[in-house]
C-alpha positions, 0 to 999 in steps of 0.5 A: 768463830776461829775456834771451830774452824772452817770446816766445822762451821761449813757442816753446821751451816750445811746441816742447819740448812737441812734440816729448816728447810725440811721443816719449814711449812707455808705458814710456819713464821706465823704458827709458834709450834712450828717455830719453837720446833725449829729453835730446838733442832738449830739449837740441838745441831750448834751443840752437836758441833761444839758451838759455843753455848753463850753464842748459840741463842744469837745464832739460832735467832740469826738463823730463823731470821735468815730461814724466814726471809728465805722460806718463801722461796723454799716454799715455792720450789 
């Protein structure tokens, strides 16, 4: 993602980290509310900071994908 530089990528994966693990509940992979929340608040911060708008489903899966193998220690922290 050359085109949003690094220091843009480095405040989006700040903020995206924020914000799941501020949402993110003990049994929010199993409840689709829960989910379909977090997509629009990943999806509303990619297109807050310029992300490409072809990229940005991708991205979001991508990050749910990572926030549910992490959640279980945020979860317990």
């Amino acid at each position: 993602m050359k085109v949003l530089g690094e220091p843009t990528l480095r405040a989006i994966a700040r903020e995206l980290v924020e914000t799941v693990r501020n949402n993110v509940t003990i049994d929010w992979t199993l409840r689709e509310n829960v989910r379909a929340q977090l997509r629009v608040l990943v999806k509303r911060i990619l297109r807050k900071h310029g992300y490409p708008p072809d990229k940005r489903e991708k991205a979001t899966q991508t990050v749910l994908e990572q926030a549910a193998l992490l959640s279980s220690e945020w979860a317990a922290a």
